[in-house]
N, C-alpha and C positions, 0 to 999 in steps of 0.2 A: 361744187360746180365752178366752172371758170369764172372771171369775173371780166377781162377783159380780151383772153385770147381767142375768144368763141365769137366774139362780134367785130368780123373786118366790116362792117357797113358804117361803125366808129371810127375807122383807124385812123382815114384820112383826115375826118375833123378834129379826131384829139393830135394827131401831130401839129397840126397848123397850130393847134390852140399851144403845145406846148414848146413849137418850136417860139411866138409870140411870148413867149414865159420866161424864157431862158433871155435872149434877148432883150428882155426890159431889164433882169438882171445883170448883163455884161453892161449892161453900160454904167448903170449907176454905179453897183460894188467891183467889175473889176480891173478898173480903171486904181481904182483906192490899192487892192492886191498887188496887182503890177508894182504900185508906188512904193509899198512898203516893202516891198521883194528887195525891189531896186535899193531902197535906202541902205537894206541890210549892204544890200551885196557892194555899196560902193567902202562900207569901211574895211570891207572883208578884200576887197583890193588896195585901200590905202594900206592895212597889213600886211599887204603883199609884197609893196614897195616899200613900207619901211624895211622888214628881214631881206629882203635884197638889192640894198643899201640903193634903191630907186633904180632897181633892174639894170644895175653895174655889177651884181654878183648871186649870178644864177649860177648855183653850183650844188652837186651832188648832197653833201654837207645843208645845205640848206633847207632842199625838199626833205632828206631825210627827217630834220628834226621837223617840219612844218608841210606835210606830204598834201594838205588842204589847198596848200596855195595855187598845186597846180591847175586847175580851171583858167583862175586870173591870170595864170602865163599862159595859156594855151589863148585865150581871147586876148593876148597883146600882141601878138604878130600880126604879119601882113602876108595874106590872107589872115583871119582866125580859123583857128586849127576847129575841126572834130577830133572827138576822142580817137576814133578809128585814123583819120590822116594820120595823126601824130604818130600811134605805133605803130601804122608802115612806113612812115619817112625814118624814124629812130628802131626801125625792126627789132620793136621791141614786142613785149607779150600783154595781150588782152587784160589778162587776170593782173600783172602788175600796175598798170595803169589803171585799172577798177582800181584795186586796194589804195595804191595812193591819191585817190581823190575822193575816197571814203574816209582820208585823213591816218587810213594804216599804212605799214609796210609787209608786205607778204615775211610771215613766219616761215617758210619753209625755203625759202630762195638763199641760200650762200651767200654771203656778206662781198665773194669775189666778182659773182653774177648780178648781184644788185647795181654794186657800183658802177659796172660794165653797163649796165643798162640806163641806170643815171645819168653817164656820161655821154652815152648818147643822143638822150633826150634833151638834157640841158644845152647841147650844143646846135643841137634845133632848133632849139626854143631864142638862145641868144643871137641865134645866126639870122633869124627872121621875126624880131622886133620891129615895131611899127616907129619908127622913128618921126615920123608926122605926128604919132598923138607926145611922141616922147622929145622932142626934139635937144633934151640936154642931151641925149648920151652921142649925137655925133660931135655937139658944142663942147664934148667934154667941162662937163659944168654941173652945180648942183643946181633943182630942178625950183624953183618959185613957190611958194604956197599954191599959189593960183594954179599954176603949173599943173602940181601934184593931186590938185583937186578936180582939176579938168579933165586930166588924163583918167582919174580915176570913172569918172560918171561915164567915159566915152567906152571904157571896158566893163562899167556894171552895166549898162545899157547892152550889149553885146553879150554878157552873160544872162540878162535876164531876158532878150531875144531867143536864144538857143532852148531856151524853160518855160516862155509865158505860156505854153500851152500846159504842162504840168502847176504849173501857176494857177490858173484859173481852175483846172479842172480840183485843184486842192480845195482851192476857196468853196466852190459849187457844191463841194464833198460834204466838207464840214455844215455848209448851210443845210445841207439833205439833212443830216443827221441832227441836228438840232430841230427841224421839224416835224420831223420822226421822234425824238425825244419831248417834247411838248406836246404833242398827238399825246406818248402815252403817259407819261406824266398826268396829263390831263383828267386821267380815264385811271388812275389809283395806281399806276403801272412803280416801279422804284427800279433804279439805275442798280443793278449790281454785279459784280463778277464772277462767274462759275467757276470754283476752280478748277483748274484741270486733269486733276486725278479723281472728281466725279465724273462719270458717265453723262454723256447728252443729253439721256433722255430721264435723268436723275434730278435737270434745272429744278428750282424752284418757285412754283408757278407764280404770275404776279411780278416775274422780274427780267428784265430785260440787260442785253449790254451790247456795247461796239467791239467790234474789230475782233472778235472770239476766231482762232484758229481751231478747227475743225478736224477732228482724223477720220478718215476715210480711206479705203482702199481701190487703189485703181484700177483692178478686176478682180475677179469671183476666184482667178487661180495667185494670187499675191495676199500671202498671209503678213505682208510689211502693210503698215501704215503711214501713209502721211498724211501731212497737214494741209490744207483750206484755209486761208481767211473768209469768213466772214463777218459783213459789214455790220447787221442787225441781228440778234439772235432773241425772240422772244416768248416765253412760255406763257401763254395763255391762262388767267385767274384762274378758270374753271378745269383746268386740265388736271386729271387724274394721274398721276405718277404708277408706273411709268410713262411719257409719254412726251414724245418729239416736237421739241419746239418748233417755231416758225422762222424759218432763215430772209432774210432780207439784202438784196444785194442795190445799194443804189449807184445807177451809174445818170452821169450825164454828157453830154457830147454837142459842141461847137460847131457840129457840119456832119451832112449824113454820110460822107469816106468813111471815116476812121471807124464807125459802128458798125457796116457793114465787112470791113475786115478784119475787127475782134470779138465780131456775134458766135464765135466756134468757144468764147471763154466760157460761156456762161451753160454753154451746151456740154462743155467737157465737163462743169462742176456738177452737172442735175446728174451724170449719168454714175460721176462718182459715189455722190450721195444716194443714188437711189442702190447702187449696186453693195453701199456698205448699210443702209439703214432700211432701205425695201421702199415699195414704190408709192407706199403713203407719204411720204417725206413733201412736204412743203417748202419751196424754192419759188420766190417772187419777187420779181425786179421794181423799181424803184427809177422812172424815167423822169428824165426833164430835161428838153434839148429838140434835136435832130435826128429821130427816130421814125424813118418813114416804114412805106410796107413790106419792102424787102426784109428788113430785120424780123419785125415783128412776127411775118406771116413763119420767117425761120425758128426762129424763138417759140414759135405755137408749137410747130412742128416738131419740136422739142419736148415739146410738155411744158413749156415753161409758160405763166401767166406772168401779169405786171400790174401794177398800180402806178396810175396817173398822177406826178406833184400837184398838177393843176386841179385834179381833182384827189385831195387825198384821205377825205371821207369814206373811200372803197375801201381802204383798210378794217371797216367795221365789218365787211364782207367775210373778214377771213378769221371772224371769232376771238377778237383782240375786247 
């Protein structure tokens, strides 16, 4: 039986309630996240300007060995760059600029085509420095402590502007998940990992884990499989092997936008699972946020049910 996608005459008062939930939360913890974000990211700029010797030698040679640093040079211009500006001003390619700011350099690119493209970027990158946060490099001069630490927080600030929303929603993530682990913890449940050359529905019962990729087929005519993350995966104490754990996806959201035009994610996952494991398959979200009745009422219409943070005693609903 459903548990909560069968009664909209709830919807309206549990979003209130949990949009109130989320928001007690942003204030208090993610104020603190921001902060540490930030702290990280201001040495991961001072690094940036020490290897180029205080952004007087932005050069090919440099990102290559230290491909991370580009973010912190892409947020020291004037404007700061997005990733996409940057490779149509330097007509370079999507995929290189991914890989080096994932800290690689693309394996398959010719060492003549890389550097071609390095050099283009670099000359972007040096040709529109912000000289206001930097102002030794028109002074021709080395830059003050002070200097070097000011300029730094004025570009992790602008780096952790462009992320606080991944930011937060990381933080939000984690706390899910920890509540979700002390639920079952609580209840005799033990953290452990499937490996994965057993079968799904081989888990063993009584044990639960995170972030479990999934294979699934994404129609009835594709004998390929891929992969799912999911968030929660847990086999119920009493469950008879063989027999389909319980999938868990927690999501939370800042503002009801962004839910209404990624509520197709969660509909493409039920329909993969149900079309590789059959239509007994259990798939239940995990809300805390900005979830009004647009979503929801779409998410029903899915098959898909949910459990309330605010209330997440329902979880005893689903034979945990």
């Amino acid at each position: 039986m459903p548990i909560n996608a069968d009664k909209p005459q709830l919807w309206k008062a549990d979003t209130r309630a949990s949009v109130d939930q989320f928001n007690q939360w942003f204030m208090k913890f993610a104020p603190k996240a921001y902060r540490d974000t930030r702290k990280k990211s201001i040495q991961s700029v001072e690094q940036g300007l020490t290897l180029t010797k205080d952004l007087r030698a932005i050069t090919p040679e440099v990102i290559k060995r230290n491909p991370v640093i580009l973010p912190t040079l892409r947020m020291s211009t004037c404007p700061p760059l997005a990733r996409d500006r940057l490779i149509g001003l330097a007509d370079s390619t999507k995929n290189l600029v991914g890989c080096l700011e994932e800290g690689k350099v693309p394996r398959l690119l010719s060492p003549e085509l890389l550097e071609e493209n390095l050099e283009k970027i670099t000359r972007i990158l040096s040709r529109m420095l912000d000289v206001d946060i930097f102002p030794w490099l028109e002074e021709n001069r080395n830059p003050t402590k002070e200097e070097r630490y000011r300029s730094s927080t004025i570009v992790a600030d602008r780096l952790c502007g462009a992320i606080a929303e991944p930011i937060v929603r990381n933080a939000q993530e984690k706390r899910q998940l920890a509540l979700i682990e002390k639920y079952l913890t609580g209840r005799g449940y033990k953290l452990k990992s499937h490996p994965a050359a057993t079968p799904l529905h081989q888990m063993e019962p009584g044990t639960f884990c995170f972030r479990m990729n999934v294979l699934v087929k994404p129609s009835k005519l594709e004998a390929k499989l891929v992969k799912i993350p999911i968030d929660v995966v847990i086999q119920p104490k009493k469950a008879k092997l063989p027999h389909l754990p319980l999938l868990i996806e927690a999501k939370s959201a800042g503002d009801f936008t962004n839910v209404n035009k990624r509520r197709k994610e969660e509909a493409i996952k039920i329909t993969y699972l149900k079309t590789t494991y059959g239509e007994k398959v259990q798939f239940v979200l995990f809300l805390c946020g900005y979830f009004d009745a647009a979503y929801l009422g779409y998410e029903a219409a899915e098959g898909i049910d949910w459990i309330w943070e605010h209330r997440t005693h329902d979880l005893d609903q689903l034979g945990i």
